[in-house]
Backbone as JSON, one array per atom type, in Angstrom:
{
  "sequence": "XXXXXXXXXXXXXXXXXXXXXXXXXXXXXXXXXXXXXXXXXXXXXXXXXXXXXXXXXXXXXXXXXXXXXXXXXXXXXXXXX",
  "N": [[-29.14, -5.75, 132.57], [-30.15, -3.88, 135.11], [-29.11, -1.07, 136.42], [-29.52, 1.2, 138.41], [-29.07, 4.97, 139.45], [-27.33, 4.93, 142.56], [-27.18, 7.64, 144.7], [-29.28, 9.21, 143.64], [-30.18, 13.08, 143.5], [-31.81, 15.77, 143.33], [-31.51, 19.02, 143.14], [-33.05, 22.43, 143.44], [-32.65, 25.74, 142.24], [-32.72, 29.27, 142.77], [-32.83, 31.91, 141.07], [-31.67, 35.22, 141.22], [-33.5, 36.77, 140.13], [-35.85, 35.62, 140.95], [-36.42, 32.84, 139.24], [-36.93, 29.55, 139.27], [-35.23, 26.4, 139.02], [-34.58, 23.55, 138.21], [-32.22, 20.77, 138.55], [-31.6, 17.62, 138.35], [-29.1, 15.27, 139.14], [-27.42, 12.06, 139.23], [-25.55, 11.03, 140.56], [-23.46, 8.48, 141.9], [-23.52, 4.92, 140.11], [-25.42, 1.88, 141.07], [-24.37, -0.34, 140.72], [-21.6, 1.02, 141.03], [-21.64, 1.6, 143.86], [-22.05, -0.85, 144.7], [-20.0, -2.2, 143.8], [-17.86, -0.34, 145.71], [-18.52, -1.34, 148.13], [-17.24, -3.82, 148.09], [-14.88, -3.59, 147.78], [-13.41, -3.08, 149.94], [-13.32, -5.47, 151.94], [-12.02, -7.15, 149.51], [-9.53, -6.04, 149.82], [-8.53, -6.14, 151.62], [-8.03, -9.05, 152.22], [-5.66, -11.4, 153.27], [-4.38, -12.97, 151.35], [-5.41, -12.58, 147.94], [-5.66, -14.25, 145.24], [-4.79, -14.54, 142.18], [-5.74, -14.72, 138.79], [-4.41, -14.13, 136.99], [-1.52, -13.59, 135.69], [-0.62, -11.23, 134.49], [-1.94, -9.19, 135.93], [-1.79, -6.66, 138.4], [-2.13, -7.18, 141.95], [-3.91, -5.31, 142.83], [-5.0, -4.62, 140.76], [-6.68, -7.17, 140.33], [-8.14, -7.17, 142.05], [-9.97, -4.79, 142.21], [-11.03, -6.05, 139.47], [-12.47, -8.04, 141.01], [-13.8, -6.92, 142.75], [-15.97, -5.57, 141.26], [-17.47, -7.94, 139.76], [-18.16, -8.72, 142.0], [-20.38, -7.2, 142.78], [-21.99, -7.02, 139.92], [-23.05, -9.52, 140.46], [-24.49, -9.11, 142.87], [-26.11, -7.47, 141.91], [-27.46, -8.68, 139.81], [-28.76, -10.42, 141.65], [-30.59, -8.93, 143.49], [-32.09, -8.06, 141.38], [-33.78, -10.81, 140.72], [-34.93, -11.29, 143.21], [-36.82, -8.92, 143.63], [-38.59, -9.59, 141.43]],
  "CA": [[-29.0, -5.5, 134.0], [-30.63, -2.54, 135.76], [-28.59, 0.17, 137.24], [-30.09, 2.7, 138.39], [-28.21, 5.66, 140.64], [-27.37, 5.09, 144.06], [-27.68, 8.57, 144.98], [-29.68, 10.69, 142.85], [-30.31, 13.87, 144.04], [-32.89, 17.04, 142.75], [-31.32, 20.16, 143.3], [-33.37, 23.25, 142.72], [-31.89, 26.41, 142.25], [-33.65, 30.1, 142.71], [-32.14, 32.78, 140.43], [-31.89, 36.51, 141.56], [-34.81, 37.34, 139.34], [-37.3, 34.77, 141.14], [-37.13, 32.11, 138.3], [-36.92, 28.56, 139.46], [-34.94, 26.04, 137.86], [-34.32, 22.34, 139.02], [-31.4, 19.62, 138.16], [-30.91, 15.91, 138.7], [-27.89, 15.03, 139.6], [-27.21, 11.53, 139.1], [-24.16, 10.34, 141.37], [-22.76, 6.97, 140.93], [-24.44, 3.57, 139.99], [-25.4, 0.98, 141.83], [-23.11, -1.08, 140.64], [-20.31, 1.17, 141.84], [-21.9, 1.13, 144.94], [-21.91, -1.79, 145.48], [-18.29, -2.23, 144.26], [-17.32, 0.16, 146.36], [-18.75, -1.77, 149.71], [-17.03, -4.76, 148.48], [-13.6, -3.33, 147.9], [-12.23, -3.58, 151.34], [-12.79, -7.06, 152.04], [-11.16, -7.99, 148.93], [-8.36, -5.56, 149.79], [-7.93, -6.13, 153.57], [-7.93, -10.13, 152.67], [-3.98, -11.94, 153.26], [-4.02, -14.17, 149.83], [-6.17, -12.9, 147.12], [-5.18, -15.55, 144.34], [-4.49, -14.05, 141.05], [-5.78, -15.89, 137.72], [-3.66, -13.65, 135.32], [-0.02, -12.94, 136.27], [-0.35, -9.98, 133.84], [-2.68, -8.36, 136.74], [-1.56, -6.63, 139.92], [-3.05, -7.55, 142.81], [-4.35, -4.68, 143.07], [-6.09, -4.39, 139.88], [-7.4, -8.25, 140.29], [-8.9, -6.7, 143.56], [-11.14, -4.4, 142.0], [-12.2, -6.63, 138.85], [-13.37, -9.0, 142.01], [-15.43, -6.15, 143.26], [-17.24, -5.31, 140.15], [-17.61, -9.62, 139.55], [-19.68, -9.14, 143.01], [-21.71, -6.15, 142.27], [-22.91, -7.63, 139.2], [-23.53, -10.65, 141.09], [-25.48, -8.38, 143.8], [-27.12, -6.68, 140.68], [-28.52, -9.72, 139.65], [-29.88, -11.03, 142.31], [-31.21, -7.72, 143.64], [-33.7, -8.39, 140.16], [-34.57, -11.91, 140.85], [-35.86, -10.42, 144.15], [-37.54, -7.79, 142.7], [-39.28, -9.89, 140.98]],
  "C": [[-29.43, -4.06, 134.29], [-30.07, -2.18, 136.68], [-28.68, 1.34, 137.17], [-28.96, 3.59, 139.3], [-28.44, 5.22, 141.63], [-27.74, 5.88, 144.28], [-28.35, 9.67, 144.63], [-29.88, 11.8, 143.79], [-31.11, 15.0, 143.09], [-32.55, 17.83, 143.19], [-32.0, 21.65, 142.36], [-32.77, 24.61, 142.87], [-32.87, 28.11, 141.93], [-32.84, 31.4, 142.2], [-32.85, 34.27, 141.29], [-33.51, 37.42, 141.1], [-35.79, 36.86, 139.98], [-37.08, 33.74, 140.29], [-35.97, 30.69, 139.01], [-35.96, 27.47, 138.57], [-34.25, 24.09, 138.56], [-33.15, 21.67, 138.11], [-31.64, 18.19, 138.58], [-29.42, 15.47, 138.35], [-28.06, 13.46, 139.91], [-26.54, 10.6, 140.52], [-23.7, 8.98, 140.71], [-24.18, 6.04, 141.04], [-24.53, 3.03, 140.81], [-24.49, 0.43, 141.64], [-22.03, -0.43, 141.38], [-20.41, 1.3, 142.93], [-21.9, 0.03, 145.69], [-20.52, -2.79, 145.36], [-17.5, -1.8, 145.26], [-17.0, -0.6, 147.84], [-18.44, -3.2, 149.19], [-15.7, -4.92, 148.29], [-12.64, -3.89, 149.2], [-11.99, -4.46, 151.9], [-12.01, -7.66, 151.2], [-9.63, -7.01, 149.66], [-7.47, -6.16, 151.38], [-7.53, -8.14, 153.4], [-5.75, -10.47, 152.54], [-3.53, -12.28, 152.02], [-5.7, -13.43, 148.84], [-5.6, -13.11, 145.76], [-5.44, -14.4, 143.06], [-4.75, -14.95, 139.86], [-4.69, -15.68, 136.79], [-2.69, -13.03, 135.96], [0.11, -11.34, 135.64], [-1.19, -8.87, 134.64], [-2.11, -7.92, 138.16], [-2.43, -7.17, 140.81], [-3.78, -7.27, 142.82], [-5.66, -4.04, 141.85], [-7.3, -5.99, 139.93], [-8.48, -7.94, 141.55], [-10.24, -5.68, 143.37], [-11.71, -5.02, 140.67], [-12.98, -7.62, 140.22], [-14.25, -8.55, 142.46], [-16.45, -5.64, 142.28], [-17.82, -6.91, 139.51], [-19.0, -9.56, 140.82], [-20.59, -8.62, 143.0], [-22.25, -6.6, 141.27], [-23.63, -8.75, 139.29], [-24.93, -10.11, 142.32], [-26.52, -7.68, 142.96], [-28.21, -7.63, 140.61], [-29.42, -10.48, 140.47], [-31.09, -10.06, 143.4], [-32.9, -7.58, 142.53], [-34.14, -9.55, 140.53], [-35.5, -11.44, 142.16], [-36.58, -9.37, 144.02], [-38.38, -8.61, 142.12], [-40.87, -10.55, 141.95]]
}
């Protein structure tokens, strides 16, 4: 599966002397991007059903959002293709 950064970013940086010097800066994955934007529907829903009693809600709430991001991953590549 290909995850690349959501937000990379290139920050360059100009030292007192004159001398140049650049970074990349990463941020988060896609994937957690696109966990992130699918958090609040699971959270905001009335009933979200639990498979494993040994899970809070609240943790069954974000494996559901990383279940859809890898689901959005994947089909993000078939389109791509």
């Amino acid at each position: 599966m290909y995850n690349p950064p959501a937000f990379p970013v290139n920050e360059v940086y100009t030292s007192r002397d004159g001398d140049v010097t650049s970074e990349t800066t990463k941020g988060m994955t896609l994937l957690d991007y696109f966990a992130a934007k699918a958090l609040p529907a699971l959270i905001f829903q009335d009933r979200v059903p639990t498979q494993n009693s040994r899970m809070s809600r609240q943790e069954y709430c974000v494996v559901l959002a990383y279940e859809y991001a890898v689901l959005m991953l994947a089909e993000r590549e078939k389109l791509s293709k």
